[in-house]
KESEPA-740002 format. One record per residue (C-alpha): residue number from 1; chain; z negated, x, y. Coordinates in steps of 0.2 Angstrom, whole numbers, plus 5000, padded with zeros to 4 digits. Layout:
NUM	A	Z	X	Y
...
//
This chain:
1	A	3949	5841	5198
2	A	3960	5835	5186
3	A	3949	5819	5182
4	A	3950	5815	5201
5	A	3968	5817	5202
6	A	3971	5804	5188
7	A	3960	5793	5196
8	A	3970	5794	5215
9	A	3985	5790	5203
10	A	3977	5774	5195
11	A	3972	5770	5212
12	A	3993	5767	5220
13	A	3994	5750	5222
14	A	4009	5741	5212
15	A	4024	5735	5223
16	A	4025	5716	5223
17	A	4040	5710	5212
18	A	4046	5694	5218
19	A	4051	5683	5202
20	A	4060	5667	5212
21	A	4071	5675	5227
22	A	4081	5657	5228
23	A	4077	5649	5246
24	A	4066	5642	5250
25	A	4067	5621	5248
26	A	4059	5619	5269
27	A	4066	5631	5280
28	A	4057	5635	5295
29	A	4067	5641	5311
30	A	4062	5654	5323
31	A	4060	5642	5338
32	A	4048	5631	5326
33	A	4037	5646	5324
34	A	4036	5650	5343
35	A	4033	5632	5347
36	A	4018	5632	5335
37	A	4013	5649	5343
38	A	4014	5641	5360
39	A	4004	5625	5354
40	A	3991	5634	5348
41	A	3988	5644	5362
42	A	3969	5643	5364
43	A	3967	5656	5381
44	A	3978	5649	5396
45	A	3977	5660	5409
46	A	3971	5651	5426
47	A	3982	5654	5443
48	A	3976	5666	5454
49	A	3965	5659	5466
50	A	3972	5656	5484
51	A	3965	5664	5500
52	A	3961	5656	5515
53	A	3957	5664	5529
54	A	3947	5656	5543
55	A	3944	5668	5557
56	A	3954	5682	5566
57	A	3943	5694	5559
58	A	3947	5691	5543
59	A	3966	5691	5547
60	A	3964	5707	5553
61	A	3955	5713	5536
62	A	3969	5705	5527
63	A	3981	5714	5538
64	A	3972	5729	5535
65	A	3971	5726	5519
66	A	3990	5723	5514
67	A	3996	5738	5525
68	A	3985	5750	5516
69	A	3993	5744	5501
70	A	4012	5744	5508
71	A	4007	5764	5515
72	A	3999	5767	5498
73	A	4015	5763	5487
74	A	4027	5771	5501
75	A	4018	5788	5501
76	A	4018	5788	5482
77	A	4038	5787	5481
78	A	4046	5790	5498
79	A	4062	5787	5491
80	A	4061	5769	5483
81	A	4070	5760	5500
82	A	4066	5743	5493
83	A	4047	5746	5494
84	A	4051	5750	5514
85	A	4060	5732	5515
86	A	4046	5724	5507
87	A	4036	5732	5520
88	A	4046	5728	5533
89	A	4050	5711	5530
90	A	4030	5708	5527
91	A	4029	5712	5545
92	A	4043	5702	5553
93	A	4036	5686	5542
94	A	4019	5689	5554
95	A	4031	5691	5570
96	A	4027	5708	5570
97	A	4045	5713	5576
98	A	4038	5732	5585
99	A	4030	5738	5567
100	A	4046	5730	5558
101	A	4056	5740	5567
102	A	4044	5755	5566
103	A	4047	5754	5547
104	A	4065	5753	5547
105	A	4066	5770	5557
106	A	4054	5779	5547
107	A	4064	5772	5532
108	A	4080	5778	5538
109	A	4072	5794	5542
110	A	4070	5796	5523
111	A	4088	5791	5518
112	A	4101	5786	5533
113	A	4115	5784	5520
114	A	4107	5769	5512
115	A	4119	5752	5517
116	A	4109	5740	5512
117	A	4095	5747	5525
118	A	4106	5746	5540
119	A	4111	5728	5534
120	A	4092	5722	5533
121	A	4087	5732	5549
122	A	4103	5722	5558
123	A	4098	5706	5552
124	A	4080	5706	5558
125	A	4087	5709	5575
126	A	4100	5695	5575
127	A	4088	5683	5566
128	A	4077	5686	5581
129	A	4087	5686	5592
130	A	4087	5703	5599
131	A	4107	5706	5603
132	A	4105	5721	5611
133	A	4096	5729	5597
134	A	4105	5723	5586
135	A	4121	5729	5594
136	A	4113	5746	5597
137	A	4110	5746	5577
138	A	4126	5742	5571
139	A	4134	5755	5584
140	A	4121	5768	5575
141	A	4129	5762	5560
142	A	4145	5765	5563
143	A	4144	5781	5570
144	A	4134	5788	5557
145	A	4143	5780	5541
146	A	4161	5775	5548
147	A	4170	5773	5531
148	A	4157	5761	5528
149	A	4167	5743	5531
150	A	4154	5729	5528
151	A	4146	5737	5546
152	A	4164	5736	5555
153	A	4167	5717	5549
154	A	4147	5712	5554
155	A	4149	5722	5569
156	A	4166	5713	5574
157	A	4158	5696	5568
158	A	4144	5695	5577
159	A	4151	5699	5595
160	A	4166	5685	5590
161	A	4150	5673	5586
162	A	4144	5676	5603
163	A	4159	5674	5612
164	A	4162	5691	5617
165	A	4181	5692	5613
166	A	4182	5709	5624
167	A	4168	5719	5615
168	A	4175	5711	5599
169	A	4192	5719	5601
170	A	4184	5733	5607
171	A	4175	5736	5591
172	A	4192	5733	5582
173	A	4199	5748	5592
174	A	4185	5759	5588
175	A	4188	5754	5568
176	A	4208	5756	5570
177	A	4206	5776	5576
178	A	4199	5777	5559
179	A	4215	5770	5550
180	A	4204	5760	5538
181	A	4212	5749	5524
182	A	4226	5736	5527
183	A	4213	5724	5525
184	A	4205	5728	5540
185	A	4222	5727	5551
186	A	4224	5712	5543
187	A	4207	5705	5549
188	A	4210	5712	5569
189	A	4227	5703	5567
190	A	4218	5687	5561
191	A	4207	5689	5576
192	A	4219	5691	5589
193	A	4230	5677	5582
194	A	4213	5666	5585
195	A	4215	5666	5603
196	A	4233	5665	5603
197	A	4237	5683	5607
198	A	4256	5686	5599
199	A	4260	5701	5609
200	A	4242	5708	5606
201	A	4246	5705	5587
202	A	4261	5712	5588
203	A	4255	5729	5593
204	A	4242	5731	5579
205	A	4258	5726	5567
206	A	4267	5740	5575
207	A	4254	5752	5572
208	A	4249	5744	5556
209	A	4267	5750	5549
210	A	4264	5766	5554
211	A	4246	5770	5544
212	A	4250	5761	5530
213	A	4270	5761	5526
214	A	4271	5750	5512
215	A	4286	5737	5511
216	A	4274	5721	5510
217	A	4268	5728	5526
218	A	4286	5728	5534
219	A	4289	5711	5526
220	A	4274	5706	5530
221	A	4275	5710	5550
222	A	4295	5704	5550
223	A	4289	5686	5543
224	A	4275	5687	5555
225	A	4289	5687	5569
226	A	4298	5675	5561
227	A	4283	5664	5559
228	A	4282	5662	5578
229	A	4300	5657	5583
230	A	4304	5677	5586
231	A	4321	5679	5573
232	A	4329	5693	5583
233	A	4312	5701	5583
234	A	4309	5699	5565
235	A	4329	5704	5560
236	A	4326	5718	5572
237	A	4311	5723	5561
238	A	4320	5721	5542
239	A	4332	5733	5551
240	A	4320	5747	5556
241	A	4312	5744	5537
242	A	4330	5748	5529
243	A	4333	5763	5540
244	A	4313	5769	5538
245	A	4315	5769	5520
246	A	4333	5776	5519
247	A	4343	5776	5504
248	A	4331	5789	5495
249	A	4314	5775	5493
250	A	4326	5761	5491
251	A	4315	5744	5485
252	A	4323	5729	5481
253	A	4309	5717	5487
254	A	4314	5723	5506
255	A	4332	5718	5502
256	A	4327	5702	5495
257	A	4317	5697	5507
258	A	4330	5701	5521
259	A	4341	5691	5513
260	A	4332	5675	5514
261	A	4328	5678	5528
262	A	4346	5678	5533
263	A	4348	5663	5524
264	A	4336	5654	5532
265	A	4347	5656	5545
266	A	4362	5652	5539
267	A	4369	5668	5541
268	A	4378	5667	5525
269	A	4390	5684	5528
270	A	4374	5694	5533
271	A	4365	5688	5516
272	A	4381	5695	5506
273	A	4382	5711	5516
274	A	4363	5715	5515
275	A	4364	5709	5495
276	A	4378	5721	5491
277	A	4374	5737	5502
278	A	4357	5736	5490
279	A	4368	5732	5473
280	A	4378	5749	5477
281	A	4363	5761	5481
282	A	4348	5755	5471
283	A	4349	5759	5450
284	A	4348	5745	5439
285	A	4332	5745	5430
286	A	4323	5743	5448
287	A	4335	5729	5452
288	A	4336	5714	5440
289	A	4327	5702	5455
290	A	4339	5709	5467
291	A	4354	5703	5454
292	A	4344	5687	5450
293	A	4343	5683	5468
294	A	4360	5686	5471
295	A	4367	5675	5460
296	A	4357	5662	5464
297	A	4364	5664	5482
298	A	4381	5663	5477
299	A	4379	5646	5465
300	A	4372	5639	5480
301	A	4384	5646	5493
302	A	4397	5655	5487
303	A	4415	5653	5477
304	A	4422	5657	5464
305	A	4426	5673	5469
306	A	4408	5679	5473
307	A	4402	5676	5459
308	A	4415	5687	5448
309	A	4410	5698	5461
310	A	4390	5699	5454
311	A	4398	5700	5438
312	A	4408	5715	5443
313	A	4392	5726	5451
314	A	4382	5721	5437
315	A	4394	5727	5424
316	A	4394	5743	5438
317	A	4377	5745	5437
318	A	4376	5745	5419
319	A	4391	5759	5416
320	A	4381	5768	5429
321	A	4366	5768	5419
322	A	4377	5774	5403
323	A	4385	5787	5410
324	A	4368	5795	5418
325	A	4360	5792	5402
326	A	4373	5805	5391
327	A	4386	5811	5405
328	A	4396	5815	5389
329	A	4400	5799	5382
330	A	4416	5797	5388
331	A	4420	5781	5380
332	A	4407	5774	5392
333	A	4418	5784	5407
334	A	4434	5773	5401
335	A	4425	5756	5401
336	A	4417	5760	5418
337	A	4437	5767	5423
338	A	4443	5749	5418
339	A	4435	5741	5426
340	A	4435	5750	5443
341	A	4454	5752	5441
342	A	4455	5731	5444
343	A	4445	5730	5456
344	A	4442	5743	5467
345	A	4450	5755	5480
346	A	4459	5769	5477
347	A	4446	5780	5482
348	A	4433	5772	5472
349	A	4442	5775	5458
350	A	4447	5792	5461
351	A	4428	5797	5465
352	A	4424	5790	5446
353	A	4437	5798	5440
354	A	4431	5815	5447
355	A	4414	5812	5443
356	A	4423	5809	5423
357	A	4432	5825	5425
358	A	4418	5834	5428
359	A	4407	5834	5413
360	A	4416	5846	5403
361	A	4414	5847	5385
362	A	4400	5862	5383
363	A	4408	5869	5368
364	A	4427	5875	5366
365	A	4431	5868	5349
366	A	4446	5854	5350
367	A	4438	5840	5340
368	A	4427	5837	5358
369	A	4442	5840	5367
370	A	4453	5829	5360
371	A	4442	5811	5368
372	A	4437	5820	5386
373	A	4457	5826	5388
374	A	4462	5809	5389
375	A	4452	5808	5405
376	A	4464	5819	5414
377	A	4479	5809	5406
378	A	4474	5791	5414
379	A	4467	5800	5428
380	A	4487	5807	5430
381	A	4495	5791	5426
382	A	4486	5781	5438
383	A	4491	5792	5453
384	A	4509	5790	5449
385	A	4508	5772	5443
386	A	4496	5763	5453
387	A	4492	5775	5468
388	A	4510	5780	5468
389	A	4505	5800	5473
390	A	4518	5809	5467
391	A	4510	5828	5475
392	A	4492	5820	5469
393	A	4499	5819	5451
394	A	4506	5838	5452
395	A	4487	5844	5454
396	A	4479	5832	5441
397	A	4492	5839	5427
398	A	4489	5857	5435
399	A	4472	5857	5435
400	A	4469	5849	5418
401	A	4481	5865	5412
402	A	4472	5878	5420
403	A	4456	5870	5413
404	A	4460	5868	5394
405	A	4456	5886	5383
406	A	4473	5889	5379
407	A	4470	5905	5369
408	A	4458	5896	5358
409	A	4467	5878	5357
410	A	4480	5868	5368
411	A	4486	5851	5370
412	A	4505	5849	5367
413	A	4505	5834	5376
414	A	4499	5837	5392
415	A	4513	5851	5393
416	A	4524	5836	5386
417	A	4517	5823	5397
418	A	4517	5835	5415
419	A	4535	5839	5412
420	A	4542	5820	5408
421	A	4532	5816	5424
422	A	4541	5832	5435
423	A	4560	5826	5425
424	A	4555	5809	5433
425	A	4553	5814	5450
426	A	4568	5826	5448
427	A	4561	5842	5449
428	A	4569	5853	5434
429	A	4560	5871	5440
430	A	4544	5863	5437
431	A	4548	5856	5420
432	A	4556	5870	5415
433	A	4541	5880	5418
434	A	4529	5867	5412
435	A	4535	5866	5393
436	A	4548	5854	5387
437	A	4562	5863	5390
438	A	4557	5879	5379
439	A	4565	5876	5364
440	A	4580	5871	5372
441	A	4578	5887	5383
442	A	4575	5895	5367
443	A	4591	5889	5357
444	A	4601	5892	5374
445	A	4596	5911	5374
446	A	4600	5910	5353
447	A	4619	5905	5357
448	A	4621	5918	5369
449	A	4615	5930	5356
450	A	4602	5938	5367
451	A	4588	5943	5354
452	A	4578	5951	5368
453	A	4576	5938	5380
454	A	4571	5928	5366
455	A	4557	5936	5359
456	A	4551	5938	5379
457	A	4553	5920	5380
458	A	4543	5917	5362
459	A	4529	5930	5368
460	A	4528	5918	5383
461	A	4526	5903	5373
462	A	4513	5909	5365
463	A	4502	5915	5379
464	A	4503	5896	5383
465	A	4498	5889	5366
466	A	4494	5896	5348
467	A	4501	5883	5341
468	A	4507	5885	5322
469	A	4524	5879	5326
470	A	4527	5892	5337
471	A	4523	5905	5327
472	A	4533	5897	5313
473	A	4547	5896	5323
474	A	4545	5912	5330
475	A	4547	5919	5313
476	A	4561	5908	5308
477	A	4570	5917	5323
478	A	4567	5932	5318
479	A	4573	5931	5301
480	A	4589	5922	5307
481	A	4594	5937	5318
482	A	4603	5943	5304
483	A	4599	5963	5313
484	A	4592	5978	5305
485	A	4572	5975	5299
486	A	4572	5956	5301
487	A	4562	5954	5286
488	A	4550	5966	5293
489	A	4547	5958	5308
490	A	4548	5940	5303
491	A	4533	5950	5290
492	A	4526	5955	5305
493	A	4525	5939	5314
494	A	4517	5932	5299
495	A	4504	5942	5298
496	A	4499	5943	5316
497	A	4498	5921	5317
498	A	4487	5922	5302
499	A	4475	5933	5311
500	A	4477	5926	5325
501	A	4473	5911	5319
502	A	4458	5913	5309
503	A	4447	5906	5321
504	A	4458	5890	5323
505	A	4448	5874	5321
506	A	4461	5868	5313
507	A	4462	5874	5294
508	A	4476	5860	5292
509	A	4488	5870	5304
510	A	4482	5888	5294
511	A	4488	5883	5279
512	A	4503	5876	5284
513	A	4506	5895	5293
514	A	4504	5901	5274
515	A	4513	5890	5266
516	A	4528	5892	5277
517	A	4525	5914	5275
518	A	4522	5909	5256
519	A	4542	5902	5254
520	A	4546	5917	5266
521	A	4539	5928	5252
522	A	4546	5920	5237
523	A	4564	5919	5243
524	A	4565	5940	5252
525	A	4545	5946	5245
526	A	4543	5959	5230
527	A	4530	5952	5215
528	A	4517	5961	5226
529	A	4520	5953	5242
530	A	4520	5936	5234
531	A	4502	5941	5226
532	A	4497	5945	5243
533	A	4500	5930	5250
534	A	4494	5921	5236
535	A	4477	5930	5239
536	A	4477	5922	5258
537	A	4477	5904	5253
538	A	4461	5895	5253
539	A	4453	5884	5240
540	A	4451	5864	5241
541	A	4433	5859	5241
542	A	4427	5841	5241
543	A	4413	5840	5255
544	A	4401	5825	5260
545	A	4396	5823	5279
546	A	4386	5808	5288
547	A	4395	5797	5297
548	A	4387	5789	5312
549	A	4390	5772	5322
550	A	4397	5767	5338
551	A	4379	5765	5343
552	A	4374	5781	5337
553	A	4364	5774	5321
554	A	4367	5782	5305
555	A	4380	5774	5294
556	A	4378	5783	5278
557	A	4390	5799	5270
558	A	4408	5800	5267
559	A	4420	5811	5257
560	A	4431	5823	5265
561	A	4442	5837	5259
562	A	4438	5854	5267
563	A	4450	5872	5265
564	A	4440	5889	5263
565	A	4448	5904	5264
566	A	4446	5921	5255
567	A	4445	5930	5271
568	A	4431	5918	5280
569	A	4423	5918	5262
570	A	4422	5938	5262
571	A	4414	5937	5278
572	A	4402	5923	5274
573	A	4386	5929	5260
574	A	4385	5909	5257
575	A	4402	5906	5253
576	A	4403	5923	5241
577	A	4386	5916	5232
578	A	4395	5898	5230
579	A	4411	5905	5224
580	A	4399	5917	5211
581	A	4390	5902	5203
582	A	4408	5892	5201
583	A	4413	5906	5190
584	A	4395	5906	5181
585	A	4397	5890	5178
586	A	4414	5889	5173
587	A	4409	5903	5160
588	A	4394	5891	5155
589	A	4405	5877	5150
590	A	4418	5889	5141
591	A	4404	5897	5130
592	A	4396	5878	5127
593	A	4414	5873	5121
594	A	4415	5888	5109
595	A	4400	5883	5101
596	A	4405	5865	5098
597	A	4421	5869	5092
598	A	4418	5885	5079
599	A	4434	5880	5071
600	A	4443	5879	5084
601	A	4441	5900	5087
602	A	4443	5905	5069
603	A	4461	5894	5070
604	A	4465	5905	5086
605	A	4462	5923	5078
606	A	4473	5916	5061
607	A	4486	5911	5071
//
């Protein structure tokens, strides 16, 4: 066994090694080799050999013949429709129209859905002739498969071809209860326009609208009117277009094509009405033809003072984009205000300026006040400069008063602002209860000596605004009152601005409350009071924030100085952990010294 396997081995044949694989010096293409194949093509197979047949008899065996085979394949696969056609067709070449037709029903007996079937079936009859059938086929048709629009337009065609315009039409009416495509109206259109039928067309156009509300339809049915001489007819349609679509489906192409449409008339007003009306309603993304077609209106017909009018609702449109983009961007508010202010009414510009007002800073922290604030300001000054309401001024001021979060920040100078405006229209009770008159009410209540009434009027103050000032002043008083326990009560006052304001944004106007309680402290204070106040101030640290662009791109870091108190650092585990690893590492850099400089220590303990 062994022997025999040893001898299967020697009998593997050796894999051909191919010593020169550079090409070949002739090389022969694969249409060389099959035109030698073809040349030497030794069996030709011959043509099959043509029948003749001489007698009726014999046509009748051929008959035979051929239908057995056409039955044959049919009965095989009922389904396969071309093998019917073939069938059929066979038959009508031998005039034999009654068994043509006998396959066509038993074929759509198998599958009535098949198109190509009615089509075939259809054109036998009107190849022969036979309009009736044929009509009677395509009516089958089209009440068996009515979606099917190839039947409508042979249908519709056939009975135009045999001038029978009535049953024509009527087809078409049939089709319309459908409500097929808009080609289809267009075709029944095309068809009445043949014989001249306007007011027929006009009809269809009317129903046309109605299936398939599209705004090339409308324009399509207005330049229809206009096409045949009827320009009331077809202003009368662009008008039932702008009002079907209203303001909330707004497109500009209906506007455009209104527009030269009015042009072509020379209704040159009409054109700037219907232009403008659309500018004011329709956003600007969705109107750049509108603009570009406006323009080009006004170079052709307009002055000088249409075309600033372009530039104007253009420059609209693009604040109005801005402002519905980031409703908070108020330096988008004032450019769009500008430009409203020269050149629009006075209720346009009061509706922008309500629309401004309203998008109120989400949080109440001042630095996104202090931009949004000035809204109300201009929104003030306009009404007494330019409107010239006195009473509509009054609200603005009130309103933005009630508005602002006194108890967390105020806004000196609207207080300042609303009472210069009151001392100009001469009306002192409201300035004296707006603001600028305190301190002078104040100081008057000081001379009278009325210590009492002050404080009242401080304690008033103050529910206004918690500005540091206030409380400053507040405490100077009471430590000028010279009466028993001033120290104590200007203390007192001290200590409540400070708590009051530890949840002021402004760390600048903290520290200046301490500062000012600090010099209270080293002029009247005990070495334990000063300590005490010396524990409250806050500790300098050197911060980095990003600074962003006017466009809102990122335009790197910058350096800024930043005040944190003991109290918020108490309350804060980060701040205690930062202040912990400062005094690490100050004790790191004192122990590193000591051991550079030995000497140094061993001169300290001699001396």
């Amino acid at each position: 066994m062994a022997a025999s396997t040893a001898a299967g081995k020697q009998r593997i044949p050796k894999v051909a090694k191919v010593k020169n694989k550079a090409p070949a010096e002739v090389q022969i293409t694969a249409e060389q080799l099959l035109r030698e194949a073809k040349e030497r093509e030794l069996e030709l197979l011959p043509p099959p050999p043509q029948q003749k047949i001489t007698d009726e008899e014999e046509l009748n065996d051929y008959k035979l013949r051929k239908r057995k085979t056409f039955e044959d394949n049919i009965r095989k696969n009922r389904t396969v429709i071309s093998n019917w056609i073939k069938y059929a067709q066979w038959e009508e070449s031998l005039k034999e129209i009654q068994r043509a037709r006998s396959i066509y029903e038993r074929a759509l007996d198998v599958d009535y859905r098949n198109i190509t079937l009615w089509l075939k079936y259809a054109e036998m009859e009107m190849k022969n002739r036979q309009v009736n059938h044929a009509r009677n086929i395509w009516d089958r048709a089209i009440t068996t498969l009515p979606r099917v629009n190839q039947f409508w337009y042979k249908y519709t065609y056939m009975e135009e071809m045999l001038g029978n315009v009535a049953g024509a039409r009527q087809v078409f009416e049939r089709w319309m209860e459908w409500q097929p495509e808009e080609q289809a109206w267009h075709s029944y259109i095309n068809f009445e326009l043949r014989y001249k039928e306007v007011d027929r067309a006009r009809t269809i156009y009317e129903r046309f609208v109605l299936v398939h509300p599209d705004v090339k339809n409308w324009i399509k049915y207005a330049r229809f009117e206009e096409k045949h001489g009827y320009f009331a007819h077809a202003r009368k349609v662009y008008e039932r277009a702008v009002e079907f679509f209203g303001d909330e489906h707004m497109d500009e192409r209906l506007y455009v094509a209104f527009a030269k449409f009015e042009e072509n008339q020379k209704e040159f007003e009409r054109v700037r009405v219907i232009y403008k009306y659309a500018l004011d309603r329709i956003s600007k993304q969705e109107a750049q033809e509108l603009f570009k077609n406006y323009t080009i209106f006004e170079k052709k017909f307009g002055d000088r003072r249409g075309i600033e009018d372009i530039i104007v609702s253009k420059r609209r449109f693009q604040y109005e984009e801005e402002v519905k983009a980031n409703p908070h961007n108020y330096d988008a508010w004032f450019d769009y205000l500008r430009l409203v202010e020269s050149d629009a009414e006075a209720e346009t510009v009061r509706e922008v300026y309500e629309r401004a007002i309203a998008n109120v800073p989400p949080i109440q922290e001042k630095r996104h006040w202090k931009r949004y604030i000035y809204l109300w300001v201009n929104y003030a000054l306009y009404e007494e400069l330019e409107a010239k309401d006195p009473e509509r001024t009054r609200q603005v001021y009130q309103a933005s008063l009630e508005l602002i979060p006194h108890k967390k920040f105020t806004f000196a100078k609207m207080w300042l602002l609303y009472a210069q405006f009151e001392i100009r229209q001469k009306n002192l009770p409201f300035a004296r209860r707006a603001l600028v008159l305190w301190k002078s009410y104040i100081d008057f209540e000081i001379e009278q000596e009325e210590t009492e009434r002050t404080r009242n009027l401080y304690r008033r103050l103050l529910q206004r605004t918690q500005h540091v000032k206030v409380w400053i002043s507040f405490a100077q008083f009471e430590l000028s009152s010279g009466k028993e326990g001033s120290l104590a009560k200007c203390r007192q006052i001290y200590e409540e601005a400070n708590k009051t304001m530890r949840n002021c944004e402004e760390k600048e106007e903290r520290l200046m409350l301490l500062e000012s309680w600090r010099s209270f402290e080293d002029e009247f204070g005990t070495t334990s009071d000063k300590e005490r106040v010396d524990k409250l101030m806050p500790e300098k640290v050197k911060k980095r924030r990003k600074v962003q662009a006017d466009d809102g791109s990122d335009a790197g870091w910058e350096e800024y100085y930043d005040y944190i108190f003991p109290e918020d650092a108490a309350n804060q585990p980060n701040l205690k952990l930062l202040a912990m690893a400062k005094l690490w590492k100050k004790q790191q850099q004192e122990k590193e010294a000591a051991e550079q400089d030995p000497d140094k220590d061993i001169d300290e303990s001699e001396s």
